[in-house]
C-alpha positions as CSV (number, residue, x, y, z in Angstrom):
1,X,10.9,56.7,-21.2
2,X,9.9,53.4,-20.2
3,X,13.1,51.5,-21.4
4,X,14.8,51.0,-18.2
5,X,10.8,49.3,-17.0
6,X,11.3,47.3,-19.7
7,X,14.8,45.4,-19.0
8,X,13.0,45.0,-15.7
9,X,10.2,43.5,-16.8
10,X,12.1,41.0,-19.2
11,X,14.4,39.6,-15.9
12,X,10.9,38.0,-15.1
13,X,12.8,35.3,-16.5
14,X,15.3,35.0,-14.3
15,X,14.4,33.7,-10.3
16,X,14.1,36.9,-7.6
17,X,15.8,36.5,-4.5
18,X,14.6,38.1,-1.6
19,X,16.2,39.0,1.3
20,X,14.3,37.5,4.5
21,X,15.3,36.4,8.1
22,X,13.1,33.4,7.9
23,X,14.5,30.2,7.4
24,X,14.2,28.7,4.0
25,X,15.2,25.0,3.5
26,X,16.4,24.3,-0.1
27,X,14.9,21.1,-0.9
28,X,16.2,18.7,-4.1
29,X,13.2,16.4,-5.9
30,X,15.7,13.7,-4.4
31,X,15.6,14.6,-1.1
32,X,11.6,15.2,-0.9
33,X,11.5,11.8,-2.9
34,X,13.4,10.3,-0.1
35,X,11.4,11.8,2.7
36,X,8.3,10.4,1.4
37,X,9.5,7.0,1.2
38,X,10.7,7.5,4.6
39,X,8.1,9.6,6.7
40,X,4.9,9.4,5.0
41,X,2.4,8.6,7.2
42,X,0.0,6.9,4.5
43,X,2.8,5.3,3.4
44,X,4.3,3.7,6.6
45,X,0.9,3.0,7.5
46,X,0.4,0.5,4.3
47,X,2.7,-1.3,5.2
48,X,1.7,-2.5,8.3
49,X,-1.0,-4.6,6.6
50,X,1.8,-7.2,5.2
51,X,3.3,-7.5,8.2
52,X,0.2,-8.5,9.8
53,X,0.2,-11.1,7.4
54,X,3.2,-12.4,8.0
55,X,1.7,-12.6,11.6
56,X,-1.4,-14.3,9.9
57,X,1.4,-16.8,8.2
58,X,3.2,-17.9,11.1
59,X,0.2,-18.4,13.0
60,X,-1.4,-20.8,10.5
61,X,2.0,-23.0,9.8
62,X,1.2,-23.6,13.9
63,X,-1.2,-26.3,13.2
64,X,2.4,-28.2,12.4
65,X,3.4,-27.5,16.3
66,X,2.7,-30.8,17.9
67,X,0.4,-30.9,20.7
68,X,0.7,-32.6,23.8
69,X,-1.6,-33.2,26.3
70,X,-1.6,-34.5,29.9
71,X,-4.6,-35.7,32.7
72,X,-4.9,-37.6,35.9
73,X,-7.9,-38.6,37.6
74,X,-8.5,-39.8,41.5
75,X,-11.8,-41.3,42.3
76,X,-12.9,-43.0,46.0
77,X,-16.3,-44.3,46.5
78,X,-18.5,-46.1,48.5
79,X,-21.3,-48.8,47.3
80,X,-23.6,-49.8,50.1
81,X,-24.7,-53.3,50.5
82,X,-27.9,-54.4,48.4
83,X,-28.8,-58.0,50.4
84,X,-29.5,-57.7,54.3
85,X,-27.7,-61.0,54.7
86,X,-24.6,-58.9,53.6
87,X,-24.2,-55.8,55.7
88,X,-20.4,-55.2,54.6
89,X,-20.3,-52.2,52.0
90,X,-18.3,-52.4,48.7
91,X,-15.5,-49.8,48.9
92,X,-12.9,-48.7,46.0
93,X,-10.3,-46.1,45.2
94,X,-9.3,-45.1,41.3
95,X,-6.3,-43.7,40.3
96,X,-5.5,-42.3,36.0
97,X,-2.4,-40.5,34.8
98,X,-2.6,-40.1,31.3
99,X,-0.5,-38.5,28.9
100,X,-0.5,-37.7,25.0
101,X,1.0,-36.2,22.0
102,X,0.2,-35.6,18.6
103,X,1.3,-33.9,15.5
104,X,-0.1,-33.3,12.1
105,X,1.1,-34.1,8.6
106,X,0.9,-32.3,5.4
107,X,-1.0,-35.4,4.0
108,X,-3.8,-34.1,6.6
109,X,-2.9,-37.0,8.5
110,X,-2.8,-36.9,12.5
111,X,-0.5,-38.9,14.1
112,X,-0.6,-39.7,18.1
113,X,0.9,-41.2,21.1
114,X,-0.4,-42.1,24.1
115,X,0.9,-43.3,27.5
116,X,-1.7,-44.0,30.1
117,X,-1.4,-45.2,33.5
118,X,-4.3,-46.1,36.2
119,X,-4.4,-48.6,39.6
120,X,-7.8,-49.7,40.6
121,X,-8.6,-51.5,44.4
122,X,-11.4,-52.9,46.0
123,X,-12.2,-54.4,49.6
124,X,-13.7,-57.0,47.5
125,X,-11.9,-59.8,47.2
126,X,-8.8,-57.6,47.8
127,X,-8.7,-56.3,44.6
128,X,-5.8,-54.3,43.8
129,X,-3.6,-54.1,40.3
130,X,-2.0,-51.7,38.1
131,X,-3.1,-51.2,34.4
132,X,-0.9,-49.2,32.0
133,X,-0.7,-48.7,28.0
134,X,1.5,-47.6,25.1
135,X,0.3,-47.1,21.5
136,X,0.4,-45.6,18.5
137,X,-3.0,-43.7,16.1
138,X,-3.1,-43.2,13.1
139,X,-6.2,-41.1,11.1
140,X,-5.6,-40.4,7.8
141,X,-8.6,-38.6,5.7
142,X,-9.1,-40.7,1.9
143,X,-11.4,-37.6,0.0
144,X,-11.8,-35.0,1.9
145,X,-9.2,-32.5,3.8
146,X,-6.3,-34.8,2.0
147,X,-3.0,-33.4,0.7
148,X,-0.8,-30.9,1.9
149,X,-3.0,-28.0,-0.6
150,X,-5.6,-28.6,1.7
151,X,-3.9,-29.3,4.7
152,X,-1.9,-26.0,4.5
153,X,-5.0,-23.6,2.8
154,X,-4.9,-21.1,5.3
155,X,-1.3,-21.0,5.4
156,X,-1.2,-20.4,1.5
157,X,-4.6,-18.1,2.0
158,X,-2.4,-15.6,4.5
159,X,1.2,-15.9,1.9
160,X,-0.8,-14.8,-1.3
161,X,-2.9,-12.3,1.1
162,X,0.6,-10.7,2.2
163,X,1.7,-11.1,-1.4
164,X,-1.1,-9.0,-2.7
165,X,-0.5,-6.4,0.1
166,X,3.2,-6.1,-0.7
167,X,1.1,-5.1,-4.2
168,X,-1.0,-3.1,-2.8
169,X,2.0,-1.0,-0.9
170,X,3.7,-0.6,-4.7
171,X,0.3,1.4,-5.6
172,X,0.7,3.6,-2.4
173,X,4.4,4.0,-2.6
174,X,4.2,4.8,-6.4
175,X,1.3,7.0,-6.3
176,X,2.9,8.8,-3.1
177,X,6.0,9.5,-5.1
178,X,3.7,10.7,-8.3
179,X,2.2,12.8,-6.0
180,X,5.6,14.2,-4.4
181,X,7.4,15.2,-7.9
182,X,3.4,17.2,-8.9
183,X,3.3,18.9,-5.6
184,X,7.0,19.6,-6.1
185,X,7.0,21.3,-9.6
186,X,3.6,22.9,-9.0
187,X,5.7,24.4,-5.7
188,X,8.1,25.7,-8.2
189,X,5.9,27.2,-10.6
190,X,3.7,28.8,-7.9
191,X,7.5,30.1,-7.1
192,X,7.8,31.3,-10.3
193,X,4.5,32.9,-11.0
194,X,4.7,34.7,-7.7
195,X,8.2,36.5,-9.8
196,X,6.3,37.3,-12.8
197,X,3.7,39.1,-10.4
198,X,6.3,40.8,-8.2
199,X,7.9,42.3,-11.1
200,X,4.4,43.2,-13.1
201,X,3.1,45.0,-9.8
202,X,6.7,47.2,-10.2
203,X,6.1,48.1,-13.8
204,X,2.4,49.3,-12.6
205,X,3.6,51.2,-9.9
206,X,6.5,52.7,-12.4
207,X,4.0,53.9,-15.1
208,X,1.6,55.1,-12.3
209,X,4.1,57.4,-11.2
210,X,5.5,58.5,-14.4
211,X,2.0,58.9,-15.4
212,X,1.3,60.9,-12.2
213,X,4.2,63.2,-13.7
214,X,2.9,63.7,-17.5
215,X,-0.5,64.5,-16.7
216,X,0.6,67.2,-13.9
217,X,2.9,68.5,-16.5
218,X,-0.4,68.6,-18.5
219,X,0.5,65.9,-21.1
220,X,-1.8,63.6,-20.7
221,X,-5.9,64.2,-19.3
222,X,-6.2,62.9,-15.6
223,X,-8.0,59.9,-16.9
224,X,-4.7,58.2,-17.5
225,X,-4.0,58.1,-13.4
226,X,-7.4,56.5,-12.8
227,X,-6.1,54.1,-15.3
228,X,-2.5,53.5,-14.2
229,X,-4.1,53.3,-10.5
230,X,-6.3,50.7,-11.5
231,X,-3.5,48.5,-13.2
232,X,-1.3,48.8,-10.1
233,X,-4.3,47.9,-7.7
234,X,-5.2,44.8,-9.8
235,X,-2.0,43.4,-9.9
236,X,-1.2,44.1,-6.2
237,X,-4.2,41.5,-5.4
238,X,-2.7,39.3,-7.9
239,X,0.3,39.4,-6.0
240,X,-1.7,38.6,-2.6
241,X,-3.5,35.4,-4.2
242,X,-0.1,34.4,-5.6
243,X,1.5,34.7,-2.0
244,X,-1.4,33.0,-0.9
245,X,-1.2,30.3,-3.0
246,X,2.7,29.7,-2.7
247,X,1.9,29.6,1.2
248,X,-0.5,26.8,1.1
249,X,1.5,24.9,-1.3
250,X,4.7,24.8,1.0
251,X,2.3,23.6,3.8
252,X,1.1,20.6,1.5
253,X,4.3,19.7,0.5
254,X,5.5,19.4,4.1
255,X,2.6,17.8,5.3
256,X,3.7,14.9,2.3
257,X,6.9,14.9,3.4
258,X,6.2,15.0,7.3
259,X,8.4,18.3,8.0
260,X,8.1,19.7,10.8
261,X,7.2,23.5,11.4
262,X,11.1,24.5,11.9
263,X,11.9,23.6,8.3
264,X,10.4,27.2,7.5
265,X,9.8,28.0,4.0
266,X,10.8,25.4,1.2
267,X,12.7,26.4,-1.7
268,X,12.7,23.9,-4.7
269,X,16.1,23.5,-6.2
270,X,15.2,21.1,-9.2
271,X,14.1,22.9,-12.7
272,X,11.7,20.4,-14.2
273,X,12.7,18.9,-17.4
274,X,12.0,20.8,-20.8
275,X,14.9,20.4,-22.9
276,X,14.6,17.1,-24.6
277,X,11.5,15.1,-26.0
278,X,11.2,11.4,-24.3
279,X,10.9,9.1,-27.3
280,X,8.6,6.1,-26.5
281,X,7.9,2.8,-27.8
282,X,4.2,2.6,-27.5
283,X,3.4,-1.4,-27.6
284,X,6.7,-1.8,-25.3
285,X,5.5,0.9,-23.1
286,X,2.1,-1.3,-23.1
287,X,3.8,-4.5,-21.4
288,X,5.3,-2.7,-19.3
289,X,2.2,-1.5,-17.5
290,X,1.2,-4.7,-17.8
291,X,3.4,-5.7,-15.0
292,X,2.5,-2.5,-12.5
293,X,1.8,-2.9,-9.1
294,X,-1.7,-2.7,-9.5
295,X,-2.1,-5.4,-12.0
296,X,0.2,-7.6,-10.4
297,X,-1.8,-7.4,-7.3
298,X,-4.9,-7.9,-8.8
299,X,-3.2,-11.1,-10.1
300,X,-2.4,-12.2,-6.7
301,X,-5.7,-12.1,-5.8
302,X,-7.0,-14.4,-9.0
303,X,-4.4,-16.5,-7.5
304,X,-5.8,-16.9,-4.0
305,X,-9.6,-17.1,-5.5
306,X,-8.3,-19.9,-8.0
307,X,-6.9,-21.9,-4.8
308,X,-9.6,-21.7,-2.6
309,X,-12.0,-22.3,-5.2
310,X,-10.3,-26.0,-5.4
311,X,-10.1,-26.3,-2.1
312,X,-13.8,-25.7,-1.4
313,X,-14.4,-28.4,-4.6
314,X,-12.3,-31.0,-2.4
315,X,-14.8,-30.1,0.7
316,X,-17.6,-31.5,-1.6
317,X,-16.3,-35.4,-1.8
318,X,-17.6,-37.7,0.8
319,X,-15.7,-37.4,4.2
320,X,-14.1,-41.0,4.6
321,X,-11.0,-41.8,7.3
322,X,-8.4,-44.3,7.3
323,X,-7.6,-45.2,11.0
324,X,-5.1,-47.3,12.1
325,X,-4.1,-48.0,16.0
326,X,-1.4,-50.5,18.0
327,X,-0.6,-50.9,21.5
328,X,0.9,-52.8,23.7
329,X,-1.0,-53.2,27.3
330,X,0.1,-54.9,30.9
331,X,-1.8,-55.8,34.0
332,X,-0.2,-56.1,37.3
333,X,-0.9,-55.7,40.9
334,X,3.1,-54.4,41.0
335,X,3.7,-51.6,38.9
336,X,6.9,-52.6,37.5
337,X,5.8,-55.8,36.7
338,X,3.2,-54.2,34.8
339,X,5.6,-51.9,33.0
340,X,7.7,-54.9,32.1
341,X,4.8,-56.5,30.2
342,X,4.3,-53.1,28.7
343,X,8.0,-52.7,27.2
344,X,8.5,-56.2,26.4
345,X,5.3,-56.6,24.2
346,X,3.8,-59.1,26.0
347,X,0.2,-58.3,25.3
348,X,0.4,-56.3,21.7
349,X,-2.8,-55.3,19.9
350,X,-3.9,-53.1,16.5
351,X,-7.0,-52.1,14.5
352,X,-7.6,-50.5,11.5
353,X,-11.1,-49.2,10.4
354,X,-12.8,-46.6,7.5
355,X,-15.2,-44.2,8.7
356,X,-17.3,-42.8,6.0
357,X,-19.3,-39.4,6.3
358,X,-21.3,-37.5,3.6
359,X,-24.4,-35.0,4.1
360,X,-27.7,-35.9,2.4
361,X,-27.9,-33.0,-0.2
362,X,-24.4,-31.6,0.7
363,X,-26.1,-28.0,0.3
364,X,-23.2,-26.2,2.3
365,X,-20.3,-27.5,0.5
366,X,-22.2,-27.3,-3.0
367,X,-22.9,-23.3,-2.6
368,X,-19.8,-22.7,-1.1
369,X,-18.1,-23.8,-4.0
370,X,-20.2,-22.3,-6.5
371,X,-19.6,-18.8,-4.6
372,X,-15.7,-19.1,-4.7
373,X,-16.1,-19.9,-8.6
374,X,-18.2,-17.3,-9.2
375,X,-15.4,-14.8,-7.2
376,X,-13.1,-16.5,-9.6
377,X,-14.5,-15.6,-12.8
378,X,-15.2,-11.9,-11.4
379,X,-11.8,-11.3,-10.6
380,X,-10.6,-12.6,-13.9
381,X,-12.9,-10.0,-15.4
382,X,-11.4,-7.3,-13.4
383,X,-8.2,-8.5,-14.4
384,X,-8.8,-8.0,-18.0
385,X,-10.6,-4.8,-17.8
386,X,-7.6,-3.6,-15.0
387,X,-5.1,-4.6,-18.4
388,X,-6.9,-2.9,-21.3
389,X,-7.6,0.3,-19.3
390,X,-3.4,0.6,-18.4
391,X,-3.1,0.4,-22.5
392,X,-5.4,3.0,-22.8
393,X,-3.9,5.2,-20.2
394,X,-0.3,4.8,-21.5
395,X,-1.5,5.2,-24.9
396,X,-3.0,9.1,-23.2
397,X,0.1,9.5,-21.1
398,X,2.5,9.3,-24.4
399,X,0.2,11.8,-26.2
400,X,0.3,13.9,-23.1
401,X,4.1,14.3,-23.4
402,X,4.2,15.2,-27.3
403,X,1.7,18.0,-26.3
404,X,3.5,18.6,-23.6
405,X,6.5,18.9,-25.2
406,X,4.9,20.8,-28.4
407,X,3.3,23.6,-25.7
408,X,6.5,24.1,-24.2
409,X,7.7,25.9,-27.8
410,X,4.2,27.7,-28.4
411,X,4.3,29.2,-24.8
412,X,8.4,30.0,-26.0
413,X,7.4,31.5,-29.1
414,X,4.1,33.5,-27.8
415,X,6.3,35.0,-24.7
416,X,8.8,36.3,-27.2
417,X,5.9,37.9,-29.4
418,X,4.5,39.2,-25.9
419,X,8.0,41.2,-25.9
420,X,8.2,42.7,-29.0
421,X,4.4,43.7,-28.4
422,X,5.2,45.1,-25.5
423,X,8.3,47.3,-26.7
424,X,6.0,48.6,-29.7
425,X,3.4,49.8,-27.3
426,X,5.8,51.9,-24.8
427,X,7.1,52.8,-28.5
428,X,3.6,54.7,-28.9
429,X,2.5,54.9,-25.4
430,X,5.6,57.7,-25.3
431,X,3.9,59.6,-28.9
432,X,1.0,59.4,-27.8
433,X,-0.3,57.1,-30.2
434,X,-1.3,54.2,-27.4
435,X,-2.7,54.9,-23.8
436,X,-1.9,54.0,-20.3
437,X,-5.1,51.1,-20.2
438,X,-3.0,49.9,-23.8
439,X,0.3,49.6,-22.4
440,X,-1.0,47.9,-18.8
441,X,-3.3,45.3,-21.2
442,X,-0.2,44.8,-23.2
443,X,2.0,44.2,-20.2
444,X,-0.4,41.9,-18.5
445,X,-0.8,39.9,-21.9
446,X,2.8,39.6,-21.8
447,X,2.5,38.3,-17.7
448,X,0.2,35.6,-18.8
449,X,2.8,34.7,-21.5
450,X,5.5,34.1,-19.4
451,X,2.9,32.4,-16.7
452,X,1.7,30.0,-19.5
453,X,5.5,29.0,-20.0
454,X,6.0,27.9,-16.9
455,X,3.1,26.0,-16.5
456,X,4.4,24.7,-19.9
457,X,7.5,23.3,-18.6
458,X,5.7,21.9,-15.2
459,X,3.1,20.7,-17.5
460,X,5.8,18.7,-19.5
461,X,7.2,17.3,-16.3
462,X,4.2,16.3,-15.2
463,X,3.0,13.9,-18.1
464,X,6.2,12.1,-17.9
465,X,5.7,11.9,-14.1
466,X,2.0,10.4,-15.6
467,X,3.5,8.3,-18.0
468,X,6.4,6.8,-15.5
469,X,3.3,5.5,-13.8
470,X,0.6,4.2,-15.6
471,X,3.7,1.9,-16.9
472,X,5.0,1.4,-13.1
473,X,8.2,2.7,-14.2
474,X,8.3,5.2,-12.1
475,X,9.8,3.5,-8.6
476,X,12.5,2.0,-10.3
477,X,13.4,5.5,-12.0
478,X,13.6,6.8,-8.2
479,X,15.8,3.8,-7.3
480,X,13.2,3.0,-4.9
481,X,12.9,-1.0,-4.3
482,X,10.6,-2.8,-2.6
483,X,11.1,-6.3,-0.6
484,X,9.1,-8.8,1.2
485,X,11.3,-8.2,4.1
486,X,10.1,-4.9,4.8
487,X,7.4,-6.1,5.8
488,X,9.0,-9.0,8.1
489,X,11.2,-6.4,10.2
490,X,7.7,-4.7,10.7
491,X,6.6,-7.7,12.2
492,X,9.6,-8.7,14.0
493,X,10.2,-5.1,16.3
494,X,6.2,-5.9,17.1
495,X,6.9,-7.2,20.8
């Protein structure tokens, strides 16, 4: 009686197609990969922090842009006269034009040259002549700020800070695309268990109605309706929460993938992996996590704290400067008399001189110190724990595939029992030796079978998604890459 219900039931295991006028996009793991690379807002949104550090870096390595400077200066005043006997006022006009530049050095050096021009006159005496100078500076720190480490600190501060970003945009990326392949398979077995409840929902309505028909014939007490009534019921509100639930799924995976409304519904195309065991090396596995994005940014940043932790011991040595100065000078009442006393050297000078400067106590440079060596040591710490924790998780992600793997048979081997179970209960459902509530509990037994191996087979795909990246593995499977000048043509369409 219930053959024909039961070659039904078993195409559970093949996909149902429906027939619907919406749209339905077919979508590849590829191609949703790809679109979260490309479109992900969280994503694209990372890695705008490198390229503000590439601004960071180019703004710094502008202390090397030399400076130049230029003034001029009029004065014209009027001294009254101090002795009665002298009634005639002292009267005099000023004139500066003054102009400089100057450039630093890696040593921490500043280098400068100046030109300055000014013509003084008096109706004293008729006093009028033109002053002018050229030279050359020179201050050069000893201890303190020397050497191009601590010339260039903020500079090297902003490249390992941008490093540690690019880092830090790994961990996004890969966890984006981790994310992408769960959502992905979990779309697919929503997919799939949304089949399994179409199907069991047309069995319940089948032995409903052929259990309508024995019981009018009088061969079976009207119990058995209420029961076959109540199996069809149930499984229709299964079918609503699974429709539900396949629904909300396609609206997270387009929301990861940035599609747009007009993509209607999404139909996965990729079956995930079940076939094969992944054999693993467990202590090469290990080193390889050892060098995920994660770890590798945390060892940017023990890079940065390790710098600035000798450039704040630097800041506490005594501040002393070398300075060093010539010039040659001319005084004329012509100017290019004067000019020609300037160029020819005629009146040459130089100095040279130490400057030496150190706090009493030194309190600010001491405790700044201490506090970058302290961050130092805390970020080593984090470091190590960061590296035993990936051992431990790769160590869970391998065992996670071989159960995986090993519930991808069980679920095999119980769905085939779930069959034969099945076929033995219509078998005595039809002489009378089982009852309507026996065959429905056997049929939904066999539902959850076939729903436990599909979450077998995602389950399976899902610990190797785990294990691709607690070892970091992962990008590099996808043939996704990740340069430093990503970040720069960020910064460079920034106008």
């Amino acid at each position: 009686m219930y053959s024909s219900i039961l070659v039904s039931f078993l195409l559970i295991m093949a996909p149902v197609t429906a027939l619907s006028a919406e749209v339905v996009t077919a979508l590849t793991l590829n191609e949703a990969i790809s679109m979260a690379v490309v479109k992900n807002l969280d994503v694209r949104a990372e890695l705008y922090n490198s390229a503000a550090y590439e601004a960071d870096i180019r703004r710094n390595r502008a202390i090397y842009d030399p400076q130049f400077t230029a003034q001029t200066n009029y004065s014209d005043s009027t001294i009254p006269a101090v002795n009665v006997g002298t009634p005639v006022s002292s009267a005099g006009k000023a004139f500066e034009l003054n102009a400089g530049l100057s450039q630093l050095l890696w040593t921490g050096a500043t280098v400068s040259a100046g030109f300055s021009n000014s013509h003084s006159s008096t109706n004293k005496d008729s006093y009028d002549y033109w002053q002018s100078s050229l030279g050359i500076s020179l201050a050069q720190p000893l201890l303190k700020n020397v050497g191009r480490e601590a010339t260039e600190i903020n500079i090297n501060v902003s490249r390992l800070n941008k490093f540690a970003s690019l880092e830090h945009f790994n961990s996004r990326l890969l966890s984006t695309v981790a994310q992408v392949r769960t959502e992905y398979y979990k779309l697919h077995s929503l997919r799939e268990e949304l089949d399994v409840k179409k199907v069991s929902l047309e069995l319940a309505r089948k032995i409903l109605s052929d259990t309508q028909a024995r019981v009018k014939a009088g061969v079976l007490p009207a119990m058995e309706v209420l029961n076959a009534e109540f199996g069809a019921v149930s499984r229709e509100k299964e079918l609503i929460d699974a429709e539900r639930a396949v629904n909300d799924q396609v609206d997270v995976l387009r929301l990861l993938l940035q599609m747009d409304a007009g993509t209607g519904d999404l139909k996965t195309v990729d079956l995930p992996p079940r076939d094969q065991l992944v054999v693993i090396n467990e202590s090469d596995a290990i080193q390889k996590a050892l060098n995920r994005p994660d770890i590798r940014e945390q060892k940017r940043n023990l890079e940065l704290y390790e710098l600035q932790t000798k450039y704040f011991r630097q800041k506490t040595r005594p501040d002393l400067i070398l300075s060093a100065s010539t010039q040659s000078s001319g005084l004329n009442n012509a100017y290019h008399r004067n000019m020609d006393s300037v160029l020819s050297i005629d009146n040459p000078g130089w100095s040279v001189g130490l400057e030496f400067k150190y706090p009493l106590g030194n309190g600010a440079a001491e405790n700044d110190f201490r506090r970058s060596r302290l961050k130092t040591e805390q970020t080593s710490l984090q470091l190590r724990s960061l590296e035993e924790s990936s051992a431990k998780e790769v160590k869970a992600a391998i065992r996670g595939i071989v159960v995986g793997y090993k519930q991808i048979d069980v679920a095999d081997r119980g769905a085939k029992f779930a069959e034969e179970r099945l076929r033995a209960f219509i078998r005595k459902n039809e002489v009378g030796l089982a009852t309507t509530k026996d065959v429905l509990d056997v049929e939904n037994d066999l539902a959850v079978a076939k729903s436990n191996q599909i979450k077998a087979s995602v389950g399976y795909a899902n610990a190797l998604t785990t294990y691709w990246q607690v070892t970091g593995e992962l990008l590099e499977k996808e043939g996704i890459r990740v340069v430093e000048g990503d970040a720069d043509k960020l910064y460079s369409t920034a106008r």
